[in-house]
Each structure stands twice: as C-alpha cells, then as structure tokens.
C-alpha positions as CSV (number, residue, x, y, z in Angstrom):
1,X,21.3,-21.1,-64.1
2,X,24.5,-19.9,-65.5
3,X,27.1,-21.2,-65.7
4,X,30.4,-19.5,-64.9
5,X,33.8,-20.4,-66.9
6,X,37.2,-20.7,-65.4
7,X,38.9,-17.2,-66.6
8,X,41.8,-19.5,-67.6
9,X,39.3,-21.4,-70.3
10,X,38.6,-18.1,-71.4
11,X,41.8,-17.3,-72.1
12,X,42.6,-21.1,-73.7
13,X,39.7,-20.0,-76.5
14,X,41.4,-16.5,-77.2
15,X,44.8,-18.0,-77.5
16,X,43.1,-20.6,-80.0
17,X,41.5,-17.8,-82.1
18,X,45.1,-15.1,-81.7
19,X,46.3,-18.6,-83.4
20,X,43.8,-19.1,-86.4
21,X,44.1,-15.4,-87.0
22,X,48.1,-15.4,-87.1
23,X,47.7,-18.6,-89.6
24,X,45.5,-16.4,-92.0
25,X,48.3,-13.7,-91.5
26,X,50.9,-16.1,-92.7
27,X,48.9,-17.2,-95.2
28,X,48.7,-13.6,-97.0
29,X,52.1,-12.9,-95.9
30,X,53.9,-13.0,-99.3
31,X,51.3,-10.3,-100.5
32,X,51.1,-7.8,-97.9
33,X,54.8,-7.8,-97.0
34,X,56.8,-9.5,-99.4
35,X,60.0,-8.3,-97.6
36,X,59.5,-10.5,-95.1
37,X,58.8,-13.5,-96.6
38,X,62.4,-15.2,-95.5
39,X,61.5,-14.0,-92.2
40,X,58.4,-16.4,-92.2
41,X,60.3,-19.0,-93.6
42,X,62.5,-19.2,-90.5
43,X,59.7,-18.7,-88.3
44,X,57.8,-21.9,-89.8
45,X,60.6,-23.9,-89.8
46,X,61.1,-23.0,-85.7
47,X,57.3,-24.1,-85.5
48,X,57.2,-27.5,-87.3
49,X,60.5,-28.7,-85.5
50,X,59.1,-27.1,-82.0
51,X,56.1,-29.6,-82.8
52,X,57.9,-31.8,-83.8
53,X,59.8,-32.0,-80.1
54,X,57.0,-31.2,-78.4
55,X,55.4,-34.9,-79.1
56,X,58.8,-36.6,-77.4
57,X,59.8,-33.5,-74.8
58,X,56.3,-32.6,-73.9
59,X,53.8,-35.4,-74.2
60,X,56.3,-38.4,-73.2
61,X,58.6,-36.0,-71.0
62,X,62.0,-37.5,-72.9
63,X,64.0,-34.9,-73.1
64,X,66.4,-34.9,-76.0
65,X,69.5,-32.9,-75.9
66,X,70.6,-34.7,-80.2
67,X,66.9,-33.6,-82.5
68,X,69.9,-32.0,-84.4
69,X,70.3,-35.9,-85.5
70,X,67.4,-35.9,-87.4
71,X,67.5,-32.7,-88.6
72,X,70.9,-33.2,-90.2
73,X,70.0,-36.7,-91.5
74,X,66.8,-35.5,-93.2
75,X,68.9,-33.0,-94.9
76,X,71.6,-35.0,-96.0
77,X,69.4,-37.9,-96.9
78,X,67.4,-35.6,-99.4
79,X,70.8,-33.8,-100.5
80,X,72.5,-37.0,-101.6
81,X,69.4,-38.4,-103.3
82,X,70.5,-35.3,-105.3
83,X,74.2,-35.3,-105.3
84,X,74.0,-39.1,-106.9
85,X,71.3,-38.1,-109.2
86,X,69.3,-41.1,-107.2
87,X,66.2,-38.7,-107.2
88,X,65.5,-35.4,-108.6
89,X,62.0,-34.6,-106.9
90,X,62.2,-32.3,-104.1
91,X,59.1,-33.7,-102.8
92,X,59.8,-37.2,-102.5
93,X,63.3,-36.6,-101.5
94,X,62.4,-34.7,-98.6
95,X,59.5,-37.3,-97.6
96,X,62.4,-40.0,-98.0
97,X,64.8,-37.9,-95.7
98,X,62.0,-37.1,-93.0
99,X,61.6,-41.3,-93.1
100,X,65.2,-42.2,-93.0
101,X,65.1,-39.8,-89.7
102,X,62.1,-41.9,-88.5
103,X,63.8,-45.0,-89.2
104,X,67.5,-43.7,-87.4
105,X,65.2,-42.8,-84.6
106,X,62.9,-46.1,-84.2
107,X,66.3,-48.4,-84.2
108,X,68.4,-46.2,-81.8
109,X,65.2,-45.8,-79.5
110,X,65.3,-49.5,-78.9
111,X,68.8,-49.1,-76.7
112,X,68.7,-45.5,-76.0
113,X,65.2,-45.2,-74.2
114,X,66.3,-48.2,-71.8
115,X,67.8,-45.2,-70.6
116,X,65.9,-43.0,-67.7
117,X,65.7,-38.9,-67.5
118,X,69.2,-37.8,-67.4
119,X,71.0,-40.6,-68.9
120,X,68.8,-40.7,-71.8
121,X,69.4,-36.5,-72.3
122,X,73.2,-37.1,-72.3
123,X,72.9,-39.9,-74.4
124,X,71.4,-38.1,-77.3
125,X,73.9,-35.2,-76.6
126,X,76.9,-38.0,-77.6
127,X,74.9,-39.0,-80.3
128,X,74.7,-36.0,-81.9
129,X,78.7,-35.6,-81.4
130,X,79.1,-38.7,-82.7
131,X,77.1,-38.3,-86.3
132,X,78.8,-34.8,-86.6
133,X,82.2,-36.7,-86.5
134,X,81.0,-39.8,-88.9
135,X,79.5,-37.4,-91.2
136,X,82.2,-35.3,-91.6
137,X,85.1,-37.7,-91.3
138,X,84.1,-41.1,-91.9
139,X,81.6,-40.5,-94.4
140,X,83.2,-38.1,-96.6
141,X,83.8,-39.9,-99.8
142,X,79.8,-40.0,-99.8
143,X,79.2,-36.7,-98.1
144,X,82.4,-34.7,-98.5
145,X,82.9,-33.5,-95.7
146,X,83.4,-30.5,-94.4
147,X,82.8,-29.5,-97.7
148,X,79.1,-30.4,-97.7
149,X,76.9,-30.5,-100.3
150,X,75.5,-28.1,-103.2
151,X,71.8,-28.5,-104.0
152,X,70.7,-27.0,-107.6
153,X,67.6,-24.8,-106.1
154,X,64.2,-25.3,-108.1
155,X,63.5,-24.2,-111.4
156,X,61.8,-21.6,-112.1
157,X,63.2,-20.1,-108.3
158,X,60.4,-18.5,-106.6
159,X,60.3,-17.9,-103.0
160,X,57.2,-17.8,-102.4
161,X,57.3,-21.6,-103.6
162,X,59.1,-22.1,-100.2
163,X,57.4,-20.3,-98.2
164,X,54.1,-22.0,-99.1
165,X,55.5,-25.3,-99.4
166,X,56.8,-24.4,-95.1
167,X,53.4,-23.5,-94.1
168,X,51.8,-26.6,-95.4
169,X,54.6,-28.8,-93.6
170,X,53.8,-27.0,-90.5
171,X,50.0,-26.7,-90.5
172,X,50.4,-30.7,-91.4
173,X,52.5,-31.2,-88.5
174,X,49.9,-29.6,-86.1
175,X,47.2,-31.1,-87.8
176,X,49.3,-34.7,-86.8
177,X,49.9,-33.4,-83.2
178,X,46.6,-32.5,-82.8
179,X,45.4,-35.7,-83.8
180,X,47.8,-37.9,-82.2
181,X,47.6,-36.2,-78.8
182,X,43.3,-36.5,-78.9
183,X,43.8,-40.2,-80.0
184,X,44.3,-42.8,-77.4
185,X,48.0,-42.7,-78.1
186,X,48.2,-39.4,-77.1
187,X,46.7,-40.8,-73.6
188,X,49.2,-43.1,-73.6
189,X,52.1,-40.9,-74.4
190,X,50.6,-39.0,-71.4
191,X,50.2,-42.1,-68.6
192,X,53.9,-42.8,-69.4
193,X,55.5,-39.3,-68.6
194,X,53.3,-39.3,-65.2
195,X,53.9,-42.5,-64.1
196,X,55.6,-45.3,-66.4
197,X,55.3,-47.8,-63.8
198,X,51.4,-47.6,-63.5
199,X,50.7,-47.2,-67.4
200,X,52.8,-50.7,-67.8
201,X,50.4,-51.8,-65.1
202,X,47.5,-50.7,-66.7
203,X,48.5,-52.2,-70.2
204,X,50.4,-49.8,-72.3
205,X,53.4,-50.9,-73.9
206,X,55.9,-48.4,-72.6
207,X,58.5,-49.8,-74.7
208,X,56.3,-49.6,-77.9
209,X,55.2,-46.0,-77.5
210,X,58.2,-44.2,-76.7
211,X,59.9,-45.5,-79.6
212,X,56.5,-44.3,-81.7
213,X,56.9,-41.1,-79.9
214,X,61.0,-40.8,-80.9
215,X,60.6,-41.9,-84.7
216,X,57.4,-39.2,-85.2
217,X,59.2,-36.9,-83.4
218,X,62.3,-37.8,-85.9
219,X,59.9,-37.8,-89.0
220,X,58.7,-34.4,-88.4
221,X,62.0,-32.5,-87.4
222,X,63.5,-34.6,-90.4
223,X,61.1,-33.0,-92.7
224,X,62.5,-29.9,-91.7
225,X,66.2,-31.0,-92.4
226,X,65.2,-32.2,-95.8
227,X,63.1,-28.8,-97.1
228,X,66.1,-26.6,-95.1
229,X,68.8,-28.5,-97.8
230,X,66.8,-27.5,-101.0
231,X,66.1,-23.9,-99.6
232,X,69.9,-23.2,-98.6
233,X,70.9,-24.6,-101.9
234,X,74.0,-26.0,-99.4
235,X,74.3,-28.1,-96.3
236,X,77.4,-29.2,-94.5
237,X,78.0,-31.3,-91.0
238,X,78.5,-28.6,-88.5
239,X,75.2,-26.4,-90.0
240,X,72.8,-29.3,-89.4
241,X,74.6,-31.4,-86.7
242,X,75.0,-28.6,-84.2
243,X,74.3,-28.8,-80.9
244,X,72.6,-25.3,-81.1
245,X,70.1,-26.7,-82.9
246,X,69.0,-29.2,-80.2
247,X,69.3,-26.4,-77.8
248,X,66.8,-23.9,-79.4
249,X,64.2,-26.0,-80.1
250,X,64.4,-27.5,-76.5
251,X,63.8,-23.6,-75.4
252,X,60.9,-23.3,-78.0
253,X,58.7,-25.7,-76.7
254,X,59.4,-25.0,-73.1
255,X,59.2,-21.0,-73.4
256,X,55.6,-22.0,-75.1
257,X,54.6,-24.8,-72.8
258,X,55.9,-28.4,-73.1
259,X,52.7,-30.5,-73.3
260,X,50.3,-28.4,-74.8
261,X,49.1,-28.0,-78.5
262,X,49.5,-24.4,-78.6
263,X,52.4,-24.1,-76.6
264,X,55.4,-24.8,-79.3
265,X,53.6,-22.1,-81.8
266,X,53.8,-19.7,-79.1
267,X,57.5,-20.5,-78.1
268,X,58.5,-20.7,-81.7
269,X,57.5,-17.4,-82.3
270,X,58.4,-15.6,-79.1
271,X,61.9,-17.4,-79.4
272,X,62.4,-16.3,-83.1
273,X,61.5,-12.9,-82.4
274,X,64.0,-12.9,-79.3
275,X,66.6,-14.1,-81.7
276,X,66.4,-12.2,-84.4
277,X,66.7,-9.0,-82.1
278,X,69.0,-10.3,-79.7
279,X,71.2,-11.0,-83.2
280,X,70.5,-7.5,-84.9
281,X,71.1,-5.5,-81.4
282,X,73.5,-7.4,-79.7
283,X,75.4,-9.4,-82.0
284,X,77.9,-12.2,-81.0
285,X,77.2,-11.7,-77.1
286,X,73.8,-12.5,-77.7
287,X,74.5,-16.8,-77.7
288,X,74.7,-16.5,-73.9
289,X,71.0,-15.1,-73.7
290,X,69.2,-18.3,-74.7
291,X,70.8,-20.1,-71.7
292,X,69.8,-17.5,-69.2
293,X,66.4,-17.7,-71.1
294,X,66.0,-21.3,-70.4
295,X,67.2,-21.0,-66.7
296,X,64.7,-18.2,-66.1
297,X,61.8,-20.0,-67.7
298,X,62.5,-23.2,-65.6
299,X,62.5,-21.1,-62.6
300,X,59.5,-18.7,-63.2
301,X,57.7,-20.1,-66.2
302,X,57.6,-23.8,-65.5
303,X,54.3,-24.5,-67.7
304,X,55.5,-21.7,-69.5
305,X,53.8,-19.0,-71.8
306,X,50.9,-20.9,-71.6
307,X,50.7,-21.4,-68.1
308,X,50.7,-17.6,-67.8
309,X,47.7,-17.8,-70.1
310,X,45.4,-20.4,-67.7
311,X,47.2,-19.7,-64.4
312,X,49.4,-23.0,-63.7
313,X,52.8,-21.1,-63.4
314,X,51.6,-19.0,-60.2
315,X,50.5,-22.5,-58.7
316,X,53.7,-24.3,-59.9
317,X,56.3,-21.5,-58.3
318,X,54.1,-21.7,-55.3
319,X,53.9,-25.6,-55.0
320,X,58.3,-25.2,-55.2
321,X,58.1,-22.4,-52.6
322,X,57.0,-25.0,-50.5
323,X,58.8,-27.4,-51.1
324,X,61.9,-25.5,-50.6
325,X,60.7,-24.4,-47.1
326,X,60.2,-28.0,-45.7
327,X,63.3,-28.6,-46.7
C-alpha cells in the first residue's frame, strides 16, 4: 500500500536540500563572484548569531532584548588580548572571547532568569545599557572609550581568509544546534518553553538548563563579536553594544521560524537581503522598516517563513481568529 506524505514534509525535505545546495554556493563563492565576498561575510555572520539566539529565543522561548552583550564582550575580550599584547593568535583570542561571553552569560543567568517572559526581556534590555555605559565610561583606561580599539588585521591580508574562516564558524554552529536540539537537552530546552511547571515535575532542572541554554547561546553570538573585531580592524562601545544589534537578530530568527533548525538560515538571509536593499534604496528612512517587519511577522507569520513552508501559519492566524471572536 502506499503510503501518502504530508505535503508539508515534502516541502521540510526541499527546504533541507535548497539549504545544502546554498552551503556549496557559499562554499565556491570567493571563486565565482569574488565581488561579493564581503557580502557573504555579513550574511554568515547574520546566520551564526541568528543560531546562536535561536537555541535561547526559540528552543527555551527566553526572549532576549541585550545578545548585543555578548556580542560586544567577545569582541572586546579578543581586541584587548591584542591591545595588551596578552595574545597574538586570532584563533585562540576569539575562542577566549566567545568563552568570556559564555561565562558573562552563565553568572548573570543565575539572577536574571528568576525573571519570567517580560521581565526577563527588559532586563536584558538594561543590561545591555548598562555595559554600553561601563565600557565606555568606567572602563576606559582599559578600553578607551569611545575611542575603541585598533586591531592590526592578519598578515599576509587576504579576504578570503575571512570569509572561510565565517563559514566554518557558522556551519560549526549549526552542526552544534543540530546536535543539541536532537540530544535529550534539546527535549528539555523544549519541555521548559511549553510548560516549565510540568518539566520541573517531570525531573528537569529548569534552573540548570536555561542557564546552559543562555551561556551557549552567549558562546556562539560571542564568537561572532570576537571574529567581527579582527575583520573590522576597529571596535568601539556603541558599534558592538547597540541595541540594534539585539533587535535584528531577534527579527532573524522569528522572520525564519523561532524553533526550528532551518528557520534562523532562512531569516538570516531573507533579513540581510531586506537590509541591504532597504539601505541602498531607501537610505536613512529605512530603520523604521525592521519594526514594521517584526510587527507584521508576529501578526501574519507567527511560525514564520517556515511555517509558510509546512502550513502552521494558516492554522496559527486561524486559532487567534478565534480567539479574538470569543472574546
């Protein structure tokens, strides 16, 4: 007898395949169009630190409104490594700046996830505030300032170095999602954002994992902040601390599909696209289109582009529909 598939299923598999194909585009990239090598830099950059959210955002449903926090400190740990002449491996420095962000994370998690849903958002807003204004005042003998910091770029400077070196990071970083969400952490993470009150029944440390989930989600998006500082060659407070930061990558994994292994490739890419157009075409007005973007994703695109793809958006506009009318 056969067996007939769910047409979403069907399209899961293509979307899995549109992805292996667009990695072995990227990985030719430098060689077929080497003017837009920079242009894949910023595009794996979006992806790793849309991953990187997507583990805390998506999978544990915190949602953090201050990843620019480990961004900047992953940058800044690597650039001063540098600027003391502490270090001079760009490798290890970023690795050590991506760990520092794990670390920042894992001891601010204890106190900050005792907060619940809205608290907890507005609390990582502050905190990123607040480590703009330490950084930038307090700190400055060590990070000067508003000034920031210069970073001599690699020797012999090649690009394509860069780019490559990207790509690795963010095919690592899926590979680690991936992982992590088919492991029985992953289930975990899971049981928590549906109901933290019946995964503590069940056993799982709810404490314990949401503080794994922040300081992985801190190591990856750190990693980022650390490999941005050496291919700037610069990095000061407001670059790396801004709350814009925070912002996009929030619209990146929900645009794609918080929750979903695919979903923060797809929203990385669909966002960087939008911005790079919206930037070229519209210019300064464009800043107000990312808001609107969210707004309309939340209200049309709940699960988003990958609810489009197996048919959960329909269902989830309905089920509000509803909702709305009992009311």
């Amino acid at each position: 007898m056969k067996v007939k598939t769910a047409p979403g299923s069907d399209y899961l598999k293509l979307s899995y395949l549109a992805c292996g194909a667009g990695f072995v585009i990227l990985l030719v990239l430098p060689v077929l169009a080497p003017n837009l090598t920079a242009y894949g830099i910023g595009l794996l950059m979006y992806v790793t630190m849309a991953v990187g959210y997507n583990l805390q955002g998506g999978y544990l449903g915190d949602l953090s409104f201050g990843h620019a926090v480990f961004f900047g400190l992953g940058g800044y740990a690597a650039a001063l490594l540098v600027e003391h002449n502490l270090i001079n491996w760009a490798p290890l420095n970023v690795f050590i700046g991506a760990c520092f962000a794990a670390f920042f994370a894992a001891v601010i998690g204890l106190p900050f996830l005792r907060l619940k849903g809205f608290y907890f958002s507005i609390g990582t807003l502050g905190l990123s505030s607040l480590l703009l204004l330490v950084v930038k005042n307090v700190l400055s003998p060590i990070t000067k300032g508003e000034a920031g910091l210069m970073i001599p770029p690699p020797q012999p400077y090649h690009i394509e170095i860069f780019y490559y070196s990207i790509l690795g990071i963010a095919a690592l970083s899926g590979l680690v999602s991936f992982l992590i969400v088919r492991s029985r952490c992953g289930l975990a993470f899971t049981a928590i954002r549906d109901n933290p009150e019946a995964a503590a029944a069940l056993g799982i440390n709810v404490t314990a994992c949401r503080v794994t989930g922040f300081a992985l989600s801190a190591f990856i998006v750190g990693t980022v902040g650390g490999f941005y500082a050496y291919y700037a060659s610069y990095i000061n407070p407001e670059g790396v601390f801004a709350g814009t930061i925070s912002f996009e990558v929030l619209i990146m994994v929900f645009l794609g599909g918080a929750g979903t292994l695919l979903g923060p490739f797809m929203g990385a890419a669909a966002f960087y696209v939008f911005e790079e157009v919206g930037r070229t075409y519209i210019g300064p007005g464009f800043y107000l289109l990312p808001a609107l973007l969210l707004i309309l994703v939340f209200l049309k695109m709940p699960n988003g582009i990958m609810g489009l793809i197996d048919g959960r958006n329909k269902k989830a506009v309905e089920k509000v529909s509803e909702v709305n009318r009992a009311c």
